[in-house]
C-alpha positions in Angstrom: -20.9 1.4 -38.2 -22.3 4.5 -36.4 -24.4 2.4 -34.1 -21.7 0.4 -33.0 -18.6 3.3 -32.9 -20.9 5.4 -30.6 -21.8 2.9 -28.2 -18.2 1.1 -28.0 -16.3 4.6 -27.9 -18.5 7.4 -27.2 -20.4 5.1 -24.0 -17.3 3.8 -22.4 -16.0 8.0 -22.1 -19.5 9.1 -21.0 -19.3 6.5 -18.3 -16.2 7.0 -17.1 -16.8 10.7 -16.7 -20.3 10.2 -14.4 -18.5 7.6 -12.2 -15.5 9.9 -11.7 -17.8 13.3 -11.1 -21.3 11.2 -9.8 -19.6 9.2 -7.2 -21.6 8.4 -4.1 -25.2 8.0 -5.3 -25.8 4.5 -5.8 -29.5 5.1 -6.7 -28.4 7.8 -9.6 -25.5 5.4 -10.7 -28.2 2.7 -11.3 -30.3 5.1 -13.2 -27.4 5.8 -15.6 -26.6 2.7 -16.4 -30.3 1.9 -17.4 -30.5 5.1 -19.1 -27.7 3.7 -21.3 -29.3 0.4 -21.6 -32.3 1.9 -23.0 -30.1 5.0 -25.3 -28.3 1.5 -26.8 -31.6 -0.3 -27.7 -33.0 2.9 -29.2 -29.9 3.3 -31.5 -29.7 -0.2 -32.3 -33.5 0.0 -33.8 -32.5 3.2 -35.5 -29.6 1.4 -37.1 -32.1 -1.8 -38.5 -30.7 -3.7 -36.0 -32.6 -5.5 -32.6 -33.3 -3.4 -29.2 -31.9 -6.5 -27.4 -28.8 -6.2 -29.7 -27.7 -2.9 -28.4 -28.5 -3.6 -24.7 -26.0 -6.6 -25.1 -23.6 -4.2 -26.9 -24.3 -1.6 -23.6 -23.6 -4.3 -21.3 -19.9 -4.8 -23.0 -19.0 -1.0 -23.2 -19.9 -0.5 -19.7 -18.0 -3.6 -18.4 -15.2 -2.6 -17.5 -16.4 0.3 -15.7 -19.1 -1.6 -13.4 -16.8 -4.3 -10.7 -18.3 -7.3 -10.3 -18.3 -6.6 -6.3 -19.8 -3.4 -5.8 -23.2 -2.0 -5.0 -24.5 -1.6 -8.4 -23.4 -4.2 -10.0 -25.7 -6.2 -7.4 -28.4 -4.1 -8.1 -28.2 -4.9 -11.3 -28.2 -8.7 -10.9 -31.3 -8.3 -8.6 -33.2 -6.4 -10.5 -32.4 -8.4 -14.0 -32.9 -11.4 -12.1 -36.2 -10.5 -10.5 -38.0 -8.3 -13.2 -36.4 -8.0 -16.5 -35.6 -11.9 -17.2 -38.4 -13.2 -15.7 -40.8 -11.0 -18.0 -38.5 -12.2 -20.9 -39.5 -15.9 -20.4 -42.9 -15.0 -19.8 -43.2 -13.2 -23.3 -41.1 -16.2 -24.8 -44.0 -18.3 -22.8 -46.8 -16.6 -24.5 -45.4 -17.3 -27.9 -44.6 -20.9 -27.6 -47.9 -22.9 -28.8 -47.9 -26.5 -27.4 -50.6 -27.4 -29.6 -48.1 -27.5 -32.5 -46.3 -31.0 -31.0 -49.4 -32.4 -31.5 -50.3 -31.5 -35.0 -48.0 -33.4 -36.7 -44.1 -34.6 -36.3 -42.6 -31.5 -38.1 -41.6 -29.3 -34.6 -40.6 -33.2 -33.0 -38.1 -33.3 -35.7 -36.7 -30.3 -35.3 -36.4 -30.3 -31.8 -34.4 -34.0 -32.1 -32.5 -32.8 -35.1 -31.2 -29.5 -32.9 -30.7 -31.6 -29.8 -28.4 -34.1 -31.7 -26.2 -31.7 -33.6 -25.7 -29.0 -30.4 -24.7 -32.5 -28.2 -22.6 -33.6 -30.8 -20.7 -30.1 -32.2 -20.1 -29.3 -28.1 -18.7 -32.9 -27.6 -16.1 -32.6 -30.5 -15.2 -29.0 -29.1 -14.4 -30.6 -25.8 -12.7 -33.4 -27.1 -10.3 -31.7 -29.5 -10.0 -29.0 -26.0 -8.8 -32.2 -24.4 -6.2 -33.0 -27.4 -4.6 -29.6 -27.3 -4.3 -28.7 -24.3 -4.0 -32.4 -22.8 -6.6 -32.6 -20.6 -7.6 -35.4 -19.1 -11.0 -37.3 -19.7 -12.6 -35.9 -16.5 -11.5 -32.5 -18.1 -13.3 -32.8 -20.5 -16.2 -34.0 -19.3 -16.4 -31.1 -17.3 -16.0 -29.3 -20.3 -18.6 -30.6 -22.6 -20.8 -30.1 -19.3 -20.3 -26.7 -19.5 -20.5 -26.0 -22.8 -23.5 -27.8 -24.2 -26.5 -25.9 -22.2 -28.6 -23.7 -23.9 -30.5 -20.8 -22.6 -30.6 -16.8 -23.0 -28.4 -16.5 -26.1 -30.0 -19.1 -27.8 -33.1 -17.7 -26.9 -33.1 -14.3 -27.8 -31.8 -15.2 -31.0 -34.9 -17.7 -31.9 -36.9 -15.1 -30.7 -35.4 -12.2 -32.9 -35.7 -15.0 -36.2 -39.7 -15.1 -35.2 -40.4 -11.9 -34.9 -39.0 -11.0 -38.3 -40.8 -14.2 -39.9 -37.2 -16.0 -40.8 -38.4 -19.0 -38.5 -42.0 -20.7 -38.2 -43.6 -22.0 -35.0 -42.5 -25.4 -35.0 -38.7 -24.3 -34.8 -39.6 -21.9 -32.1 -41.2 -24.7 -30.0 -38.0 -27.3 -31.5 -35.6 -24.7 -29.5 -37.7 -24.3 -26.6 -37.4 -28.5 -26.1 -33.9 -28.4 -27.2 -33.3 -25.5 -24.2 -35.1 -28.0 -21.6 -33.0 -31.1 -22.6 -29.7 -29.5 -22.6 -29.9 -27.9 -19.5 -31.0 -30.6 -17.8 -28.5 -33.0 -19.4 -25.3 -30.4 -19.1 -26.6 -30.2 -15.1 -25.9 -33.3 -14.4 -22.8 -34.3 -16.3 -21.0 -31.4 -15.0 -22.0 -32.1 -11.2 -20.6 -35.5 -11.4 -17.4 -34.7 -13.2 -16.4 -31.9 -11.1 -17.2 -33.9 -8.1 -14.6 -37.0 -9.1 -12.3 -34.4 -10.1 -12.7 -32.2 -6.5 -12.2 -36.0 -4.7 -9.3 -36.7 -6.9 -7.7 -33.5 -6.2 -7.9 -33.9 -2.9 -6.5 -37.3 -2.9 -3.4 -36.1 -4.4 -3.1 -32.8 -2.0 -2.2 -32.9 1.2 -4.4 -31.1 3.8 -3.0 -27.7 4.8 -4.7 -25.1 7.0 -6.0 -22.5 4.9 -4.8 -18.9 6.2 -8.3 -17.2 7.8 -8.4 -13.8 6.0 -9.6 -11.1 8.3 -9.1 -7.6 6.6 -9.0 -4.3 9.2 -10.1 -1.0 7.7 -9.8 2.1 10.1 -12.5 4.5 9.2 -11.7 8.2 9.7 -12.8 10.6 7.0 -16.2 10.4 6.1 -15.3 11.3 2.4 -13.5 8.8 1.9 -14.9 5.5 3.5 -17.2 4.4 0.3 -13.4 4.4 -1.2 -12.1 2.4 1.5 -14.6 -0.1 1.6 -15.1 -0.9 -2.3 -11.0 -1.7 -2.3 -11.5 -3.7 1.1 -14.6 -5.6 -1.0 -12.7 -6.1 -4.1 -9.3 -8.0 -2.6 -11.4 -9.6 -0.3 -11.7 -13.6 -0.7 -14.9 -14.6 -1.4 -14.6 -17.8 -0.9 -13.6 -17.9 2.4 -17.0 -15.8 3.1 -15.3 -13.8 6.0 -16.8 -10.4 7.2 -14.6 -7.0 6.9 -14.0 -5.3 10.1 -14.5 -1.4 10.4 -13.1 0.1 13.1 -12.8 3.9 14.7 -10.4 5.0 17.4 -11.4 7.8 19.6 -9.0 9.4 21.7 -9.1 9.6 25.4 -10.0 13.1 26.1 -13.0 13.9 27.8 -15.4 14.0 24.6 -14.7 10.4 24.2 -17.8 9.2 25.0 -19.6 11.9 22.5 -17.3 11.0 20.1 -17.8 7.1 20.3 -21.3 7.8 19.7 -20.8 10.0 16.4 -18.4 7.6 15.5 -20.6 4.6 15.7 -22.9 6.7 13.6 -20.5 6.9 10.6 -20.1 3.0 10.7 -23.7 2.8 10.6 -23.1 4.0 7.3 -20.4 2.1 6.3 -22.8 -1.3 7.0 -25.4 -0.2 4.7 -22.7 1.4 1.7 -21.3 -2.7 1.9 -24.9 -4.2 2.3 -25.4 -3.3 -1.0 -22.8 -6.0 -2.2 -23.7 -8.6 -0.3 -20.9 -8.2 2.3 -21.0 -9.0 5.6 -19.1 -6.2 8.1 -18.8 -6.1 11.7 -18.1 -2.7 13.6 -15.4 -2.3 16.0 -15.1 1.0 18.5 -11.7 1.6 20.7 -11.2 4.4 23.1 -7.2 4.6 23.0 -4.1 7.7 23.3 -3.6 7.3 20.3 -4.6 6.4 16.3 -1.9 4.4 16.1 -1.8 2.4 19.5 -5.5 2.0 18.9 -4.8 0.4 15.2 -1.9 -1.6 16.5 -3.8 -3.1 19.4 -7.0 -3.7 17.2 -4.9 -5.6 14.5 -3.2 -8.3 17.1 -6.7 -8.8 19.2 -8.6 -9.1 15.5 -5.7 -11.5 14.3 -6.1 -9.1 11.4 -3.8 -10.5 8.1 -4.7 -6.9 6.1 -4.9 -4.0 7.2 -5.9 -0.9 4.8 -5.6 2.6 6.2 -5.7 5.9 4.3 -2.9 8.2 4.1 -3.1 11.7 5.3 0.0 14.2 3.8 -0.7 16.7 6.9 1.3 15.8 9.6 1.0 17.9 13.2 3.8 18.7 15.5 4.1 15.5 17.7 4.2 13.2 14.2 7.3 15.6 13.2 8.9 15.2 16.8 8.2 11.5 17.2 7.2 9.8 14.2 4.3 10.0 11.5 1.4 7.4 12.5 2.8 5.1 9.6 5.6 4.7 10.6 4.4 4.3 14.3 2.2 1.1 12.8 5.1 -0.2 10.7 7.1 -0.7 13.6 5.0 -2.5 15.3 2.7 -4.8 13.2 4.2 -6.5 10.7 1.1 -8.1 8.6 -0.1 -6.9 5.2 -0.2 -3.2 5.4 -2.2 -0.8 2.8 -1.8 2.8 2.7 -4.4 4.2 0.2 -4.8 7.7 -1.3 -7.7 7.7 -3.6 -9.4 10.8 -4.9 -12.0 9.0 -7.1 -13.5 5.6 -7.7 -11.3 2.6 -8.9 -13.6 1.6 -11.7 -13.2 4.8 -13.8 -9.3 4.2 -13.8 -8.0 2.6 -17.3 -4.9 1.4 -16.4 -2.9 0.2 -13.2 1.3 0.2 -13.1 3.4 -1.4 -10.3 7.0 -1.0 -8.8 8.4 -4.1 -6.8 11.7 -3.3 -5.3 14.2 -5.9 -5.4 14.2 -9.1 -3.6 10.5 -8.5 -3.2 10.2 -11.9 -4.2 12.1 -13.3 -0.8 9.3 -11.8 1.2 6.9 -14.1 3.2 3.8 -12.0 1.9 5.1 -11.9 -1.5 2.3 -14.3 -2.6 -0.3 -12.8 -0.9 0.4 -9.1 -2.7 0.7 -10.9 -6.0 -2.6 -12.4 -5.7 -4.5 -9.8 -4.6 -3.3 -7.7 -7.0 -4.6 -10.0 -9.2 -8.0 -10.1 -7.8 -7.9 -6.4 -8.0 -7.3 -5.8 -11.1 -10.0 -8.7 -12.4 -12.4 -6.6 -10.7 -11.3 -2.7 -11.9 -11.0 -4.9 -15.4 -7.4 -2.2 -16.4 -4.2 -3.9 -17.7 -1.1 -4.4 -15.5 1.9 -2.9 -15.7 4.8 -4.2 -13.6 8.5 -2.3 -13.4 10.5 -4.8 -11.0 13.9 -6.9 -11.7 14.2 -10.0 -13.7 14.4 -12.1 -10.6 11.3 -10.8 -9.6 9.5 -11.1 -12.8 9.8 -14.8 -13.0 8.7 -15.4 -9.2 5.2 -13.1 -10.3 5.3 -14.8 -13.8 5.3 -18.3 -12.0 2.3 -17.4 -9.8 0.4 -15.8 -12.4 0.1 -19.3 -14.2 -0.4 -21.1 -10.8 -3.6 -18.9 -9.9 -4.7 -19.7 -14.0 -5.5 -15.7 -14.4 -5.7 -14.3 -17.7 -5.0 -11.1 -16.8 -2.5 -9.1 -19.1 0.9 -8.2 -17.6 3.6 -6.2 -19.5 6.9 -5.9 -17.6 9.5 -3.2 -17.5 12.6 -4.7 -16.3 15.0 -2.6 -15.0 17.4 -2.8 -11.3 15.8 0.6 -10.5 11.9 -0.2 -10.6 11.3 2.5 -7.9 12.6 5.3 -9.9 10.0 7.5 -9.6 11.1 10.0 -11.9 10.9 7.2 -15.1 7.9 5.9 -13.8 5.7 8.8 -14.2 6.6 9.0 -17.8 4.4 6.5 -17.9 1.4 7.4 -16.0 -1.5 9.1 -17.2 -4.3 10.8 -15.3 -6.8 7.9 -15.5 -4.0 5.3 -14.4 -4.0 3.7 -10.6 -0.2 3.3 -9.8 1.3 0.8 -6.6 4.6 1.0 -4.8 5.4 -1.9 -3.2 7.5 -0.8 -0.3 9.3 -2.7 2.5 9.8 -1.9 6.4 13.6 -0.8 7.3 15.4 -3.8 8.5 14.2 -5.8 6.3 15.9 -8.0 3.2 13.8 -5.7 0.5 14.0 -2.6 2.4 15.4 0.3 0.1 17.1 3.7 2.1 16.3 5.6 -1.5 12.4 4.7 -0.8 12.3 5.6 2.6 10.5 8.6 2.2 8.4 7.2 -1.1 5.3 8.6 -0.1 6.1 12.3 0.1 7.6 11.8 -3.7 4.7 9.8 -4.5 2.6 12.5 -3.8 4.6 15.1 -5.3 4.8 12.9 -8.9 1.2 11.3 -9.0 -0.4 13.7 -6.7 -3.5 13.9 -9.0 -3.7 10.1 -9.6 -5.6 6.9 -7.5 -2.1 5.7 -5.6 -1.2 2.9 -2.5 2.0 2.0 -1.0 1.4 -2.1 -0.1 3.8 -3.4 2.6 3.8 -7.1 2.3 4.2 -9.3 5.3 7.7 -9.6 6.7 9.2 -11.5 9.8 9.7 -8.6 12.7 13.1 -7.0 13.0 14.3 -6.0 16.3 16.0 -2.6 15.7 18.1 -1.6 18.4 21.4 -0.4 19.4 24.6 -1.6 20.6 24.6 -2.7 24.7 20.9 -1.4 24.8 18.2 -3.6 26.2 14.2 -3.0 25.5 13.8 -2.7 29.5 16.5 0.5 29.4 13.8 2.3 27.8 10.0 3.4 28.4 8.0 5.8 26.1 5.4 6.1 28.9 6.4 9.7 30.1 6.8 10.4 25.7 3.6 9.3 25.6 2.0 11.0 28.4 3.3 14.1 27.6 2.5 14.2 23.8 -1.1 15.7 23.8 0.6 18.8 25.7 3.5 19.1 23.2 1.0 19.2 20.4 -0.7 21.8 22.3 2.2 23.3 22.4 3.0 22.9 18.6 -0.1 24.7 17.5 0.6 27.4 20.1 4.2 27.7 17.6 2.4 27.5 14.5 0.1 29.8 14.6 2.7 32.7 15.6 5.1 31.5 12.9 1.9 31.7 10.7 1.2 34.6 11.1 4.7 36.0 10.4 4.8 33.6 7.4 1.9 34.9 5.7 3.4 38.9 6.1 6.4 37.5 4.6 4.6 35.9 2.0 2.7 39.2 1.3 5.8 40.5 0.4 6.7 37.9 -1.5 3.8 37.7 -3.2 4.2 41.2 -4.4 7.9 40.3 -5.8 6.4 37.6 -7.9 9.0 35.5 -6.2 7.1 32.9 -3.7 8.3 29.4 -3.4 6.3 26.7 -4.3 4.9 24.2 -1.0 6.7 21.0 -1.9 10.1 23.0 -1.8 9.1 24.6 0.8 8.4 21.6 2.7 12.0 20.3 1.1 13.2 22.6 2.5 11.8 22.4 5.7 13.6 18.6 5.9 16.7 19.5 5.0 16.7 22.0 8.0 15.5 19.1 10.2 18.0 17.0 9.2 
């Protein structure tokens, strides 16, 4: 009972702690996890129980915390798959006398007497599968394919009976036979059932052009683009096998050659951070005015169907005059938009809560967001929590069944789902919370979350958060009489670097008399905190 509370309770903490606090070295994130491997077996001998006991009991406790699609999680494949299984089999190897099959009939026996009874208890599982669930014969085929091959587990258990004298040598080499024959016989059944089924399938479908993801990721802070490029791997679609672009925009100043070169440097890095899982990324460079021009032009000449940026809460003088970047990209690309803010690594987060606004579900991307909020949370392995309508329950309760996940989704129903104020009654430091937001103009677009990300940051300022906008059909936005021709934002444009200029000329005089004022204020015990400040500072605007 020890044993197992301090490995299912006490490891699960402990890891979630150093991949929170540790994030960033792979090769000391690798070492952890085979320190734990190793702490597991220990106990698990201490407790009378097997060493390969308690790595298998590791292995569940850290789970959750290890995605499927990042870097260590393909170190450990490799290196289990390279070193530690293959000595396994060779110890099994070394064990395993052949001379035994010759000696008499006994280890024969066993071996048909085990093959006959695993064939036949997988066959009736399958076929009563098929009853229940009404499956069709192909099914369960398929099924019995799948189920009836025995290897590690069966294994490791024969092995643990020998070692502790419960079994003799002709049931060793009996399992060892009844291994071979069932994975060779499971092999080939389940090939040629899922083939007819995969040609029946796509007798019945019709042929439709599968959309070509192509996901965008800006890189700018060198902090964050591990971050960035572990959420960018974990929605991706693996089966569509397509490469994640990275791209840096440089202004056009006269360092912009010096800077293309550093920048090209920090890509460098974000290649070999996503080499590590297997996943292909090609490097893109602009040279524009602007962030944001540079984005929008790189999203329509990449065809780009994603795009996931990270969100700064600064903004300078020309984003208060003109627009914040967002906003700038919003109006002009309408594809799948991402706007991260994450202060530590999605795995050590337990659970993940989502606001759709109403008529979410009338979207275009709709699907898309549903499904890759799926995929996300199969990877972080958290629960789901959705606050959205009722309308808009039953459209992301009808493609939960149609995509067959078994992830767990509890639902607050309510006509507000982005009230912020209720939501984060329900957050906890450890939680991962989306906002589902629409562009203005548009049939889910919400006035009262206009501004969601400055309350965003104000209620779950210390949490993992994203705003997703989903795909939407472009709005035109203009006034009365007025044609796009009437107006040009070239001499806006040209004349924006020397406003900012300008701006920070402003600032730093109105800093200066700020921070005397705050002196004083300071000694009153009176000063105002930033976000009402900033309030403030907005209601004055407006």
């Amino acid at each position: 009972v020890i044993f197992v509370s301090i490995v299912f309770f006490l490891f699960p903490i402990i890891g979630r702690w150093f991949f929170k606090n540790m994030k960033g070295d792979n090769v000391l994130e690798y070492i952890f996890v085979l320190a734990m491997v190793f702490l597991a077996g220990f106990l698990a001998e201490a407790a009378g129980v097997e060493a390969i006991i308690g790595a298998f009991f590791a292995g569940l406790a850290l789970n959750k915390l290890i995605p499927h699609t990042s870097p260590i999680m393909n170190r450990i494949d490799f290196v289990g798959n390279a070193l530690f299984i293959p000595f396994f089999l060779i110890g099994v190897g070394m064990l395993v006398d052949l001379r035994v099959l010759t000696k008499g009939p006994e280890a024969l026996i066993v071996a048909a007497t085990l093959t006959v009874v695993a064939f036949a208890g997988k066959w009736l599982a399958a076929f009563f599968t098929q009853k229940i669930f009404r499956f069709s014969q192909l099914q369960r085929r398929v099924i019995f394919g799948l189920t009836s091959s025995h290897a590690a587990a069966t294994l490791a258990v024969i092995l643990v009976g020998y070692n502790i004298g419960l079994v003799n040598e002709s049931v060793l080499n009996g399992t060892v036979i009844l291994i071979l024959i069932t994975c060779l016989v499971s092999s080939f059944i389940t090939e040629n059932a899922g083939r007819k089924i995969v040609l029946r399938e796509a007798e019945l479908l019709p042929e439709a052009e599968e959309i070509k993801e192509r996901i965008l990721v800006p890189i700018s802070n060198p902090l964050t683009i591990e971050l960035m490029m572990d959420f960018a791997v974990m929605i991706r679609n693996v089966r569509l096998n397509q490469p994640i672009y990275a791209l840096t925009i440089v202004r056009d100043d006269e360092e912009a050659i010096q800077k293309v070169q550093t920048s090209r440097k920090m890509l460098e890095k974000v290649i070999r951070h996503a080499s590590g899982t297997d996943t292909e990324v090609e490097i893109r460079a602009r040279v524009d005015m602007s962030v944001a021009s540079g984005i929008i032009r790189a999203v329509k000449e990449e065809n780009a169907t994603d795009l996931i940026i990270g969100w700064n809460p600064k903004r300078q003088t020309g984003e208060r005059l003109f627009g914040t970047r967002l906003n700038n990209i919003l109006e002009n690309i309408w594809q799948t938009v991402y706007v991260c803010h994450f202060i530590f690594p999605l795995n050590t987060n337990k659970k993940m809560l989502i606001a759709f606004p109403p008529y979410t579900e009338y979207e275009i991307g709709f699907i898309h967001i549903v499904q890759k909020i799926l995929i996300l949370a199969k990877e972080m392995g958290v629960s789901v929590t959705v606050s959205c309508t009722a309308k808009t329950k039953e459209a992301i309760t009808k493609e939960v069944e149609r995509q067959k996940s078994n992830i767990g989704i509890q639902y607050l129903t309510n006509e507000e789902p982005g009230n912020l104020l209720r939501l984060a009654s329900f957050i906890m430091q450890d939680d991962f919370f989306i906002a589902v937001n629409a562009r203005k103009g548009t049939i889910s677009f919400d006035p009262d979350m206009e501004d969601m990300l400055v309350k965003i940051n104000r209620h779950f300022q210390k949490n993992n958060f994203m705003i997703i906008y989903p795909r939407q059909h472009a709005v035109v936005m203009k006034e009365t009489g007025l044609q796009p021709q009437d107006v040009s934002l070239a001499p806006i444009q040209e004349q924006l670097e020397n406003i900012t200029r300008l701006g920070r000329i402003v600032k730093k005089i109105f800093s200066r008399q700020a921070g005397k004022e705050n002196e004083n204020v300071n000694k009153a015990g009176e000063q105002l905190p930033d976000e009402e400040w900033e309030d403030d500072v907005e209601k004055e605007k407006e």
